[in-house]
GUBAVEX-834141 format. One record per residue (C-alpha): x negated, y, z negated; residue number from 1; residue in three letters. Coordinates in steps of 0.001 Angstrom, whole numbers. Layout:
BEGIN
PT/X/Y/Z/NUM/ala
...
END
This chain:
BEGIN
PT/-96940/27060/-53021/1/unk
PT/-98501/27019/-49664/2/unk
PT/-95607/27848/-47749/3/unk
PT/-94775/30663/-50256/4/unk
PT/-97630/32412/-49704/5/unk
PT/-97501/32167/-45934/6/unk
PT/-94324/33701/-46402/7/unk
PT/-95306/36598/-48557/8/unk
PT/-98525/37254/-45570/9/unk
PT/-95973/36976/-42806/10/unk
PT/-93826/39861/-44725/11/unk
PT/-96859/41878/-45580/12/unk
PT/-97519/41412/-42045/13/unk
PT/-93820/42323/-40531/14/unk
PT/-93902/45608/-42913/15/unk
PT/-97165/46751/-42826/16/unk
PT/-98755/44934/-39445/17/unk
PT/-97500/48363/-37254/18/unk
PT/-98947/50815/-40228/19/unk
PT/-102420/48991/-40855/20/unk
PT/-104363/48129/-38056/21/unk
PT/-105931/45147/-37056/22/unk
PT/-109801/45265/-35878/23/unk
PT/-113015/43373/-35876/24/unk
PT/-116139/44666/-36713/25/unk
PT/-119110/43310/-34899/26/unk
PT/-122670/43515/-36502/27/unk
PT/-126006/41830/-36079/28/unk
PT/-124077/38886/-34361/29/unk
PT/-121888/38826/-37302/30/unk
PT/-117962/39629/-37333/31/unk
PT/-115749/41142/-39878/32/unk
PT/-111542/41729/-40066/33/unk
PT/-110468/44309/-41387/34/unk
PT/-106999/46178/-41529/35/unk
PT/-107268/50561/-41457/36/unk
PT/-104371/52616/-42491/37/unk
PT/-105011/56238/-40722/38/unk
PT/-103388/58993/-42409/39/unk
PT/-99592/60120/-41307/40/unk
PT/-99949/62434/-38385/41/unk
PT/-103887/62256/-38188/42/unk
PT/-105713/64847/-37101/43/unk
PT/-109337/63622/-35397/44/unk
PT/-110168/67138/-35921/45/unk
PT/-109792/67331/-39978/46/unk
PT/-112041/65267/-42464/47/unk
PT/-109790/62897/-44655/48/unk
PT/-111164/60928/-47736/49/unk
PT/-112135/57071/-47438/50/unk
PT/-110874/54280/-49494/51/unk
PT/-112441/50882/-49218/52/unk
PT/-110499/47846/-51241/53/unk
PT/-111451/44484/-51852/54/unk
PT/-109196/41571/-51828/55/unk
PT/-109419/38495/-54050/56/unk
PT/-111020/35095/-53405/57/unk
PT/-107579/33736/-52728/58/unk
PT/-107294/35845/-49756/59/unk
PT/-110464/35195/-47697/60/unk
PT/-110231/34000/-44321/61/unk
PT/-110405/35278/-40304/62/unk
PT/-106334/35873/-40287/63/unk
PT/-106723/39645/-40979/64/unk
PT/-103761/39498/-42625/65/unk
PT/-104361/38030/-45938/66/unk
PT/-105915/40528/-47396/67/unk
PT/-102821/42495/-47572/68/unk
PT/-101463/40781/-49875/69/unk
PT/-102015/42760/-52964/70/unk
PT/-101922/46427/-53124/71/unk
PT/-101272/47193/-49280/72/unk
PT/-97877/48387/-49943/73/unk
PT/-99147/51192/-52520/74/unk
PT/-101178/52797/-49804/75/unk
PT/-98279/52557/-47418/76/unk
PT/-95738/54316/-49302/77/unk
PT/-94526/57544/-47636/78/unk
PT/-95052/59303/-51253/79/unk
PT/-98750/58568/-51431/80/unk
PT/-99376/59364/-47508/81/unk
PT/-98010/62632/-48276/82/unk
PT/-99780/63304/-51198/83/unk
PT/-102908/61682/-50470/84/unk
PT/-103795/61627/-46763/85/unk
PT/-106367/59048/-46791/86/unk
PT/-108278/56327/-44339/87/unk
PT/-107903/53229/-46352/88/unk
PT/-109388/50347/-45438/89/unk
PT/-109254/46554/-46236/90/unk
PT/-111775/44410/-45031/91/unk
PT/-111339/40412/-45040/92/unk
PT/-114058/38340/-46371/93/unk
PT/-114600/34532/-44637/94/unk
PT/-113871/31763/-46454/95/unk
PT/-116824/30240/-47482/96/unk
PT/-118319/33696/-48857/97/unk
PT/-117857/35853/-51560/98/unk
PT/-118216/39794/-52106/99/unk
PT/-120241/39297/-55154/100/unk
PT/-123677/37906/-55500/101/unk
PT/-122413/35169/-58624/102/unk
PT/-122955/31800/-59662/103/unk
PT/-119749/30164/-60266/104/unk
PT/-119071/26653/-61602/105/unk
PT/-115187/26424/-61942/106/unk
PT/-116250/23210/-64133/107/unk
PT/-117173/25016/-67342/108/unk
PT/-115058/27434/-69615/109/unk
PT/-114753/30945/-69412/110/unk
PT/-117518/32524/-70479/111/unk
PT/-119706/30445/-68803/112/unk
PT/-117639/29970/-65490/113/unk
PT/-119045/33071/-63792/114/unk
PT/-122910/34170/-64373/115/unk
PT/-124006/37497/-62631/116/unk
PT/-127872/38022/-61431/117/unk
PT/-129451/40262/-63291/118/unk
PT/-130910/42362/-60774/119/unk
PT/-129453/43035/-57512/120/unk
PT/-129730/40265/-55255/121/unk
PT/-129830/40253/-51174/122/unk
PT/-125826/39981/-50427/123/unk
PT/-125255/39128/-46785/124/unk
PT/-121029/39927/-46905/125/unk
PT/-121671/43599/-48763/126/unk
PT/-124218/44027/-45970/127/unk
PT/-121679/43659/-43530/128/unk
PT/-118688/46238/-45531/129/unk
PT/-121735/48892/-45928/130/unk
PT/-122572/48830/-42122/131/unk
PT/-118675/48882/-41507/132/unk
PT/-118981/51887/-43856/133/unk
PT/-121400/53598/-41682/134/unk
PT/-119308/52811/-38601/135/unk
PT/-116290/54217/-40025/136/unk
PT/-118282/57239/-40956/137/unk
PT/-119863/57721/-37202/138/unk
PT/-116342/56919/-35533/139/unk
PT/-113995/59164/-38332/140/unk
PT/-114483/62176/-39834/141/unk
PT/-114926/61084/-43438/142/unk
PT/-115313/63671/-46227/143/unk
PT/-118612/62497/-47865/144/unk
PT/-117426/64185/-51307/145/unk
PT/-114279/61802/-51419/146/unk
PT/-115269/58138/-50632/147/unk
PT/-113512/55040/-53597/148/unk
PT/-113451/51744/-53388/149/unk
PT/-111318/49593/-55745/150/unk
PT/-111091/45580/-55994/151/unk
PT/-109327/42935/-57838/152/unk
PT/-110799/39362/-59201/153/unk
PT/-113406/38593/-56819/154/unk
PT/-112997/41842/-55196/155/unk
PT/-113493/43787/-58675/156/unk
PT/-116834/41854/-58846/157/unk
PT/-117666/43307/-55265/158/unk
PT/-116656/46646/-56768/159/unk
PT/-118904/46797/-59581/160/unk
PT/-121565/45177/-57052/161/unk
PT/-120911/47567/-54112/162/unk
PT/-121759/50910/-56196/163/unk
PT/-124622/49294/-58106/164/unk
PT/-126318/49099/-54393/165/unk
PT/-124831/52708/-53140/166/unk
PT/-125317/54222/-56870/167/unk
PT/-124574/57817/-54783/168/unk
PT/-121963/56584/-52416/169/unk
PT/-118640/56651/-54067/170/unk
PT/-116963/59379/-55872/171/unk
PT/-114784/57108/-58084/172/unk
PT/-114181/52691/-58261/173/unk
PT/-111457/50736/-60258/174/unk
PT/-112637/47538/-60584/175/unk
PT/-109538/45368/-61714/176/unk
PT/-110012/41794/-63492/177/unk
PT/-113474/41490/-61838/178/unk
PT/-117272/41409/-64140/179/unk
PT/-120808/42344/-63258/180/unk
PT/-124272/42330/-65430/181/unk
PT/-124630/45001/-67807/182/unk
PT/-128111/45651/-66927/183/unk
PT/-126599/47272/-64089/184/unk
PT/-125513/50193/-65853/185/unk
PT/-128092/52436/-64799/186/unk
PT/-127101/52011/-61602/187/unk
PT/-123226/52740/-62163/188/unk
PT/-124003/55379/-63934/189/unk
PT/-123114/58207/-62082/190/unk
PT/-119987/57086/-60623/191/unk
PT/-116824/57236/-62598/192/unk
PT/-115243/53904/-62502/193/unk
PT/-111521/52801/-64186/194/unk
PT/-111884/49361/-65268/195/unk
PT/-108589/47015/-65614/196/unk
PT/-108169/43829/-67025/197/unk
PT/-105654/41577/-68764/198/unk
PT/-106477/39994/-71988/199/unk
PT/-104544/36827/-71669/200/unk
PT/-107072/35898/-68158/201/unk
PT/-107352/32555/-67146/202/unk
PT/-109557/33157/-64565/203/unk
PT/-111908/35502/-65389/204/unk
PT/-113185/35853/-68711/205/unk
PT/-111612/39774/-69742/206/unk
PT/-115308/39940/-71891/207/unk
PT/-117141/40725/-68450/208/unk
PT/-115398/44031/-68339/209/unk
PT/-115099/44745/-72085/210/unk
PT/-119100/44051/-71771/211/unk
PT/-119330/46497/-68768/212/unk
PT/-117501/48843/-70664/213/unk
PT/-119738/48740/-73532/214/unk
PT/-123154/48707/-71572/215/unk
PT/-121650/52443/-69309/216/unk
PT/-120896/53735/-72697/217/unk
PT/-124071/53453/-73923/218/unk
PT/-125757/55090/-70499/219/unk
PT/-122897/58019/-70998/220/unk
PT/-121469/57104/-67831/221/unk
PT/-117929/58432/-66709/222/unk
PT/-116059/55051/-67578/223/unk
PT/-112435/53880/-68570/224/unk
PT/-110987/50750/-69903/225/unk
PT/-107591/49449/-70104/226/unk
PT/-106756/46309/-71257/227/unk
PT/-103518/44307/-71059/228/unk
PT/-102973/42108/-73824/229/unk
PT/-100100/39912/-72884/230/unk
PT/-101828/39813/-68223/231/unk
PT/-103332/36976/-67444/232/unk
PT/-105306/37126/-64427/233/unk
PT/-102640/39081/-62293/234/unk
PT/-103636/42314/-63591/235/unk
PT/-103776/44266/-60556/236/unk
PT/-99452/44312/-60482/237/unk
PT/-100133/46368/-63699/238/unk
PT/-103179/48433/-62552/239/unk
PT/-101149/49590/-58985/240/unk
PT/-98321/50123/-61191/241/unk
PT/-100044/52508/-62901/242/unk
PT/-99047/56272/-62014/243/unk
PT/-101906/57519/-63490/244/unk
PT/-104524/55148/-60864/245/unk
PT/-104162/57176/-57685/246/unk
PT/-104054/60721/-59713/247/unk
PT/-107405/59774/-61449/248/unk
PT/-108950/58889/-58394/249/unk
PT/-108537/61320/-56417/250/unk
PT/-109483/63788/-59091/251/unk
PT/-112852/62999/-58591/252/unk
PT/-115100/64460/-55821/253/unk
PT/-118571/64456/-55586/254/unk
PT/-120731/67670/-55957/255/unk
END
């Protein structure tokens, strides 16, 4: 299994290693990877939308290449950098850390397994992605009506977690097979988020985001659910797949 999925990063990296660059983003004597894909034929002089995803747990690391793994190629396709000039960038998180601010004990079942703070904790790793976001924003010219982010697992929990903290940030999130608490509605709120999940998950309990769901319905927010009875955790192959993800995102702009 190991040397499978060094073989799948060292493709990713052999296709898209020339198309999404490799930096390191230095902050407060901390570092972060991440990868940026600049639109085709960029113009410093135009303002382009931003797109921020978040990788899984299983890609975490300092290789700034793992995080590549899933979805990378979507971005990269000559149909949606044609249609959708966009800066899209995917930061790495380290190893030991986590984009979301949960308790997890991989011991107990579940419903139990993950258990999300009910108000909005200090997070040390989303401090470093929003101070990448305000370097990106001094260093590109970033349309401040047309900013997503989008995760998957662990980076679906970031998701829900980065726009509860920048509840006027984002124009649209797709949080894919992630969770959050529902008493952070209020803060979603606003932002109109797709959320994807398969039914069949092994990994994380598919209740967290029918109980997001439920709790953004209730505020009125701008919210979507699709469920995929038959996924297990690898729901984002479905959600990418999905021809209608990239239309309804960038649909929405902020007024």
């Amino acid at each position: 299994m190991k040397n499978h999925f060094l073989f799948l990063v060292l493709n990713i990296t052999i296709a898209f290693g020339q198309v999404y660059e490799a930096k390191l983003f230095e902050h407060q004597g901390d570092t972060l990877p991440y990868r940026i894909l600049l639109p085709k034929d960029y113009n410093p002089q135009k303002t382009y939308p931003l797109l921020v995803v978040l990788h899984g747990a299983g890609e975490r690391g300092n290789d700034n290449e793992a995080q590549l793994v899933h979805g990378s190629y979507l971005f990269q396709t000559e149909q949606f950098r044609a249609k959708y000039p966009t800066i899209v960038v995917f930061p790495q998180c380290p190893k030991d850390s986590y984009w979301a601010n949960v308790i997890r004990n991989y011991e107990l079942n579940l419903e139990k397994k993950y258990n999300y703070a009910k108000s909005l904790p200090i997070n040390p790793q989303l401090e470093m992605v929003e101070a990448l976001m305000v370097f990106l924003e001094k260093n590109y010219r970033i349309d401040p009506t047309r900013r997503y982010v989008g995760g998957l697992s662990m980076g679906g929990m970031g998701t829900f977690e980065l726009v509860s903290r920048n509840p006027d940030y984002f124009a649209a999130a797709f949080p894919i097979c992630g969770g959050a608490n529902p008493n952070w509605a209020p803060l979603l709120q606003k932002t109109p988020l797709w959320i994807f999940h398969g039914e069949q998950d092994d990994v994380v309990w598919a209740e967290h985001s029918k109980r997001m769901y439920q709790a953004l319905k209730k505020v009125d927010a701008p919210v979507k659910l699709t469920l995929y009875p038959e996924v297990k955790h690898d729901s984002w192959h479905n959600a990418f797949a999905d021809p209608d993800l990239l239309r309804w995102l960038f649909s929405h702009q902020k007024n």
